[in-house]
C-alpha positions in Angstrom: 256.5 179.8 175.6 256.8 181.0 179.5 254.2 178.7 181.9 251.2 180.7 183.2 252.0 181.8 186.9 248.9 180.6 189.0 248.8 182.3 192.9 247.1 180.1 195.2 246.0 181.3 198.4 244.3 178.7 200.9 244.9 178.9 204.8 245.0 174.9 204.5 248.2 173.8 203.4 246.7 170.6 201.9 244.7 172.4 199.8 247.6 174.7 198.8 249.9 170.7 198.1 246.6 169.3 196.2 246.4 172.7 194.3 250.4 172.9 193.6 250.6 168.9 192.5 248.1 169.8 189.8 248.7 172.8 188.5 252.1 171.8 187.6 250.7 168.6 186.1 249.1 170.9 184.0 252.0 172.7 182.9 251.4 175.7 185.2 254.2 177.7 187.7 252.1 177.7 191.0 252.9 180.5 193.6 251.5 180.0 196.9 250.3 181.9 199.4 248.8 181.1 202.7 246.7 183.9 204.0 245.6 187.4 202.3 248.2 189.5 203.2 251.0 187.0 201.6 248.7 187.3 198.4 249.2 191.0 198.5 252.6 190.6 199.3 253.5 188.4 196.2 251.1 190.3 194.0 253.9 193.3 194.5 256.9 192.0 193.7 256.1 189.4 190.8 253.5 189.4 187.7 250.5 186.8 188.0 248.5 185.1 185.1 245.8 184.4 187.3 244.9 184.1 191.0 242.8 180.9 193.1 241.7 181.9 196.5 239.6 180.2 199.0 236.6 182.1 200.2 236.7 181.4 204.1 239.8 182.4 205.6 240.9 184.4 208.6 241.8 187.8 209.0 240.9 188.7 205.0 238.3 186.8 203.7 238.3 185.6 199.8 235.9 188.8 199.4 238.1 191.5 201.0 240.8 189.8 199.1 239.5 190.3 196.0 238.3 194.2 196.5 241.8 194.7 197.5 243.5 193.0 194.5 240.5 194.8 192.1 242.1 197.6 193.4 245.6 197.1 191.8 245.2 194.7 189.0 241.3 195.1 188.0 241.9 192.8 185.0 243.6 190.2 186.8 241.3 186.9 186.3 240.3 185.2 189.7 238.8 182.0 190.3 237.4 181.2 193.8 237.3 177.6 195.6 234.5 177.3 198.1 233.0 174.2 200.0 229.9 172.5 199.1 227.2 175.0 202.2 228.6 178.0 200.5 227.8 178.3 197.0 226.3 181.8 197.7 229.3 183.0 198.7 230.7 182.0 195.2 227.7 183.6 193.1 228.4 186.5 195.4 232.6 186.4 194.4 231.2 186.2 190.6 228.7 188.8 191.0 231.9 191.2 192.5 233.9 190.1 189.3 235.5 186.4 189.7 235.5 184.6 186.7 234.4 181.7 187.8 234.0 179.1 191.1 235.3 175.4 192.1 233.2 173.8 195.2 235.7 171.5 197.5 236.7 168.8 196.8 237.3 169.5 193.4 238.0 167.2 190.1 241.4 168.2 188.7 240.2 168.2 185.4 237.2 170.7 185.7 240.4 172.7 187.8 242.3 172.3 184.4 239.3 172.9 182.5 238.4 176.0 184.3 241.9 178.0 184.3 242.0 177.4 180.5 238.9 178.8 180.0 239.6 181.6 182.4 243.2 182.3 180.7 241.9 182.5 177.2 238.8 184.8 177.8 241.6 187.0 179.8 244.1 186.8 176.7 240.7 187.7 174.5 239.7 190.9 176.5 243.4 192.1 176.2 243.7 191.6 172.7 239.7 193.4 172.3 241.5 196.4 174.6 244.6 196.4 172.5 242.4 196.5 168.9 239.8 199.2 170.6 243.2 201.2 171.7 244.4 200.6 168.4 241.2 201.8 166.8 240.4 204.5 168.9 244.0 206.2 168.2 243.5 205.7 164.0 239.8 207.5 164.6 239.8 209.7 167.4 239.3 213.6 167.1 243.1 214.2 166.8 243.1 212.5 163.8 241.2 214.3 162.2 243.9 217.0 161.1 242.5 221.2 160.9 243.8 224.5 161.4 240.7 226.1 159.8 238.1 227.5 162.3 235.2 226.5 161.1 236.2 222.6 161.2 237.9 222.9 165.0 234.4 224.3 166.0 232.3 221.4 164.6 235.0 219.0 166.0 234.2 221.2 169.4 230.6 220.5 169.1 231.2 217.1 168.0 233.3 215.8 171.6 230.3 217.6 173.2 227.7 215.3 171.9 229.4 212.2 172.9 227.9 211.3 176.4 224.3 211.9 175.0 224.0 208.6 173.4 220.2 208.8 173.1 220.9 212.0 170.8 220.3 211.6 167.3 223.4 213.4 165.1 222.9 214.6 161.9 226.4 215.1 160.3 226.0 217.3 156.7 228.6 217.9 154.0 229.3 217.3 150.5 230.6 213.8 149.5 234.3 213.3 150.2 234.3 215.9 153.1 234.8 213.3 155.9 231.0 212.2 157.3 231.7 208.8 157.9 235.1 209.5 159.1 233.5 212.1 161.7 231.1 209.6 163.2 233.8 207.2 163.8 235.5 210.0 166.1 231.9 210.3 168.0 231.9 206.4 167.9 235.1 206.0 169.9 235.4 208.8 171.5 232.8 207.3 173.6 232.5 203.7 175.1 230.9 201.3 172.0 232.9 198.2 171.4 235.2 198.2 168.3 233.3 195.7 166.3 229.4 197.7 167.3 230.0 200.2 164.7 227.7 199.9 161.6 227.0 201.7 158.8 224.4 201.4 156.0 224.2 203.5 152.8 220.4 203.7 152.3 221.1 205.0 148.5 223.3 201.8 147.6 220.8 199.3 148.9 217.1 198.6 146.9 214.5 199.9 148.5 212.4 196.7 148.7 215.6 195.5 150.7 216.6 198.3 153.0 214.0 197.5 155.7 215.1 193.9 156.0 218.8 195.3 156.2 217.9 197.6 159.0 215.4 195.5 160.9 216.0 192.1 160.0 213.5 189.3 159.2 212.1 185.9 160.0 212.6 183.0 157.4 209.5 182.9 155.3 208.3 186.4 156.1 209.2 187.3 152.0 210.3 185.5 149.2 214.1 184.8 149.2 213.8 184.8 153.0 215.1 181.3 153.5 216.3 181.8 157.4 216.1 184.5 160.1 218.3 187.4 160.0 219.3 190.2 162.2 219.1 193.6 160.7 221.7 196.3 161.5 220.0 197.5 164.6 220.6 194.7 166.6 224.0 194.4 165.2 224.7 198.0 166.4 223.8 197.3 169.7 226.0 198.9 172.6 227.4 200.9 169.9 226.3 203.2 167.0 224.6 203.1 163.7 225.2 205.4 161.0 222.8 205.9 158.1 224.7 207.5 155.2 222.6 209.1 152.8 219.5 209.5 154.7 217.8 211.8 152.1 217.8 208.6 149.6 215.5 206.4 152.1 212.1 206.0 150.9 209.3 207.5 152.7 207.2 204.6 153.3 210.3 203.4 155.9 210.9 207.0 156.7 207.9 205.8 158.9 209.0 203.4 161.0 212.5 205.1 161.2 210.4 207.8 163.6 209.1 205.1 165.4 212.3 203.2 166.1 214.1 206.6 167.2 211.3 207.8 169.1 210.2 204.7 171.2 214.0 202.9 170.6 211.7 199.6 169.7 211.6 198.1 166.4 210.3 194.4 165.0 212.3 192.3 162.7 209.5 191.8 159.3 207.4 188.6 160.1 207.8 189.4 163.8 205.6 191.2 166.3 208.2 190.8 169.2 209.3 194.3 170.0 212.9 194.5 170.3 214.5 197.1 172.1 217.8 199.2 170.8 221.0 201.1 172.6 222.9 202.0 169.6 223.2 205.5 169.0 221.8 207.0 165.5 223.9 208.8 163.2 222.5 210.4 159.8 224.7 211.7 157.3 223.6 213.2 154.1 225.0 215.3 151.3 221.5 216.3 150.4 219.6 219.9 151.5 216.7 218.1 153.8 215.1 221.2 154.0 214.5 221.3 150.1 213.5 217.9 150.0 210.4 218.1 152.6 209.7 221.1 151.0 209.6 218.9 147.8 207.7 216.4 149.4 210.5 213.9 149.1 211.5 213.7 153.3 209.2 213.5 155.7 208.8 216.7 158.2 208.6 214.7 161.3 211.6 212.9 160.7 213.3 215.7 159.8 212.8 217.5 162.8 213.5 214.1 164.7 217.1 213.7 163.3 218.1 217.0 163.1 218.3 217.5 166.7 222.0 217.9 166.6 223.3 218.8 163.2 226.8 218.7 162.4 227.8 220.4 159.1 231.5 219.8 157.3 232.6 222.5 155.5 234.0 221.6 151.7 237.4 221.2 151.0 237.4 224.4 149.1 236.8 226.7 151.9 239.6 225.3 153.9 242.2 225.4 151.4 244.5 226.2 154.4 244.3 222.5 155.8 245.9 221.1 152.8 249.5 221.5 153.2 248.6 219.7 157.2 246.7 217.1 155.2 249.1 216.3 152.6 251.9 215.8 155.1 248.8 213.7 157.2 248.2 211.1 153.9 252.1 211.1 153.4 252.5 209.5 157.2 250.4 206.6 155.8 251.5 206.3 152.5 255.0 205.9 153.9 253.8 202.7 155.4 251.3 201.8 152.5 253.5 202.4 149.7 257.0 201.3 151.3 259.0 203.8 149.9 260.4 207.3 151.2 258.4 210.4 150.7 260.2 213.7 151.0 257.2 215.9 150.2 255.9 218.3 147.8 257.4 221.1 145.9 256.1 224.8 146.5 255.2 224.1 143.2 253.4 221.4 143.2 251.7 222.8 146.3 250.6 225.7 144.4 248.6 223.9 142.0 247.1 221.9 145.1 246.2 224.8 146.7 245.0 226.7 143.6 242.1 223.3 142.6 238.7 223.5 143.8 238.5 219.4 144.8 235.1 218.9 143.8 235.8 215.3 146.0 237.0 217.0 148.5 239.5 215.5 151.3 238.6 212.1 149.6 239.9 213.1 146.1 242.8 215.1 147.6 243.9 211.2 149.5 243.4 209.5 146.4 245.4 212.0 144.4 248.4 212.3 146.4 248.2 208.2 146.2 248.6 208.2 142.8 251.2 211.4 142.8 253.1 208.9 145.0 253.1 205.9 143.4 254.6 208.0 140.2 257.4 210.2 142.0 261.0 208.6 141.6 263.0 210.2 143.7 260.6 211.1 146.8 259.7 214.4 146.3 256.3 215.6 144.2 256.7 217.7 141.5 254.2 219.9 139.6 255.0 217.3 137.0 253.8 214.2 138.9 250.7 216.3 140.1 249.7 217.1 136.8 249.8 213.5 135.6 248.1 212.5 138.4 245.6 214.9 138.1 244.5 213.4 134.3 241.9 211.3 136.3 240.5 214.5 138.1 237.0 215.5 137.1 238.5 219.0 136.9 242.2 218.6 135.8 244.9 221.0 137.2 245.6 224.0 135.4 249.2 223.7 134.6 252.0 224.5 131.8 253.0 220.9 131.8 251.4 219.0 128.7 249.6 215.7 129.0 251.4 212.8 128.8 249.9 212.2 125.3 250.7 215.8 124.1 247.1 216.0 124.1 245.6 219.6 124.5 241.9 218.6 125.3 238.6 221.2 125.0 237.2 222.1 128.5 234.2 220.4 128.6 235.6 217.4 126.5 236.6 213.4 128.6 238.8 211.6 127.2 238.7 207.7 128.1 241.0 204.9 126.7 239.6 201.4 127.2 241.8 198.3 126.2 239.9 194.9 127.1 241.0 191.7 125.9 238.8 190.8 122.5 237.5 187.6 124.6 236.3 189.9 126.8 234.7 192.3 125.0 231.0 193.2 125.3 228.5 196.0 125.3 228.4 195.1 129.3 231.7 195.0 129.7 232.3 198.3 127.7 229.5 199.7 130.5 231.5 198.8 133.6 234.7 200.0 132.6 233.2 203.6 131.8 231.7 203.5 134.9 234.7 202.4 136.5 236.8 205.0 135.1 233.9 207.9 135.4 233.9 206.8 139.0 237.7 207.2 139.6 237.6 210.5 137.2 235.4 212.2 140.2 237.9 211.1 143.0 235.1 208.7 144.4 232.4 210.8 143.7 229.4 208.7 143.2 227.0 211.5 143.2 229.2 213.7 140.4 230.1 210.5 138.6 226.1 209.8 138.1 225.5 213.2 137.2 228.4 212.9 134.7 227.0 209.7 133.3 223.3 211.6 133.0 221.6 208.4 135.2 220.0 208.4 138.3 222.2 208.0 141.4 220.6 204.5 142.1 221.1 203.0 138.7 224.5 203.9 139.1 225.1 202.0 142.4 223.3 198.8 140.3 
């Protein structure tokens, strides 16, 4: 491993021996310079780890130095030494963006101390850049794949809501069409960290427990409460929140939902310290809001409050002309995923693709192509491989090929084979495995797999 290169700029050359002594004591390559301009001079011709310069100097000050290097290398780490009357200068070097200060004379160890520290938050913020670059490629608009009009002009709307961070978004679309996927683009196309993206699914969660989830608690506010927690607005902060299935939430925190986005304050339970929140809201919903305040089941105000800019995906089914782009968009990835070569699909195959309503929508049509994949031999996906693939489909394919059993089913019959291991076997066990296979039957779809099942959405998610 290559040593750290260290410039060192001092207008005393005892300072600039001292400072060279130790940092190659410390296993440090120490370049030296004795004025500004030399600094700058270096700086052009040779890559630096992390720069030391002396405040008081002539002709460029540590401070002009420093705006000058900003200029070129702004996340170059600096360190400034100063002498013991001039500690404001330091807090002043800090405040303009040096890591951190050393007052003459200093100990070699806090010098040691301090460029480690300096050196590893610096390797930190590149690595947090390279992730958030990394991130913000894999969910940016332009990976979100279209050619159909409507879903270019809700991307359109969606880049132009991205500055207005105070702005509530209400993304709407059936399940599988790509919400989540959607506020991730508005997430990143803006400025939140990586890691300040949150998202809650208010129909998976108990209702005695979503408040606590969203708000947090102190320990002993409620039984179970056995320490203090942060709720997902404060963990969200800087960045954005996004609460999937809004229509499920119960009214009674429908409430203090208004409150929180219409004062940006919330308390954590137990608490009465108001704590203030930057995150942006997202609500997604599959649900008709409209219908359910007129049902009595959402609460007017918030509705209006939420729906300020509404975003609606359109099904997969009305942009049957997407999936040939989105086939060849999973195939990219499952190249990588599955390790193996993937030619494409047949204008067969394709055919039957185009000609299926996808009830899941873009989520089924992934998962299908997965398994379509995983069962081609030679690369290429035949009408053969789509039909067996398509056994697990809610709606199976219409096609000519038979079923792998030579099975001709009724339309409106399931077929299900469960094979447990007879130590295993229970009337529970029997329950999860329907539920499992109902669930992957509707390509994800946890709505049309309760619905299927004839129990309510929530039991389902217990």
């Amino acid at each position: 491993m290559s040593q750290p290169r260290i410039l060192v700029v001092d207008d005393q050359q005892i300072i600039l021996f001292l400072l060279e002594t130790h940092l190659r004591q410390g296993g440090y390559q120490p370049l030296l310079a004795a004025s500004g301009r030399e600094a700058l001079a270096l700086l052009e011709k040779q890559s630096v780890d992390l720069m030391i310069t002396d405040l008081i100097m002539p002709e460029m000050g540590g401070l002009e130095l420093m705006e000058r290097v900003r200029e070129h290398f702004p996340e170059l780490p600096i360190v400034v030494i100063t002498t013991n009357g001039s500690v404001e200068g330091a807090v002043e070097a800090m405040r303009r963006g040096a890591y951190d200060y050393l007052e003459k004379p200093y100990n070699p160890d806090d010098l040691h101390l301090t460029i480690k520290r300096a050196l590893d938050y610096h390797h930190v913020v590149r690595e947090n850049e390279q992730i958030r670059g990394l991130l913000k490629e894999r969910f940016s608009f332009q990976s979100i794949v279209t050619v159909n009009p409507a879903m270019k002009e809700v991307l359109r709307l969606a880049s132009k809501v991205v500055p207005a961070r105070q702005t509530t978004v209400a993304i709407y679309g059936e399940s599988g069409t790509g919400k989540e996927v959607l506020a991730r683009a508005i997430h990143f196309a803006g400025k939140g960290l990586p890691n300040s993206f949150v998202a809650v699914n208010c129909a998976a969660i108990p209702d005695h427990l979503l408040e606590s989830e969203l708000f947090g608690h102190l320990r002993g506010s409620f039984t179970g409460a056995d320490r203090d927690r942060e709720g997902k607005f404060s963990l969200a902060r800087g960045g954005t929140l996004l609460l999937d299935e809004i229509g499920d939430m119960p009214l009674a925190l429908q409430t203090k939902l208004l409150r929180v986005l219409q004062e940006r304050v919330f308390e954590r339970i137990g608490s009465n310290e108001q704590i203030s929140t930057t995150c942006r809201v997202i609500v997604a919903t599959n649900r008709n809001l409209a219908e359910l305040v007129a049902a009595g089941k959402f609460r007017e105000d918030l509705y209006h409050r939420i729906n300020v800019f509404p975003l609606t995906l359109p099904p997969l089914r009305e942009r049957t002309e997407d999936i040939p782009i989105l086939c060849e968009h999973v195939f990219e990835q499952l190249r990588q995923h599955l390790g193996k070569p993937l030619a494409g699909i047949s204008p067969g195959a394709m055919r039957l693709l185009m000609e299926y309503p996808w009830p899941g929508n873009v989520r089924e049509l992934r998962n299908f192509l997965e398994r379509a994949a995983i069962l081609t031999e030679d690369g290429q996906i035949e009408a053969e491989q789509v039909a067996m693939a398509g056994q697990t489909s809610v709606a199976p394919l219409k096609t000519d090929a038979p079923s792998p059993a030579g099975v001709q089913l009724a339309a409106d019959s399931v077929s299900y084979t469960l094979t447990l291991p007879l130590a295993e076997l229970s009337l529970e066990a029997l329950n999860e495995r329907i539920l499992a296979l109902t669930l992957e039957r509707c390509g994800g779809n946890k709505s049309k797999a309760s619905q299927m099942l004839k129990i309510g959405r929530k039991a389902f998610y217990r």
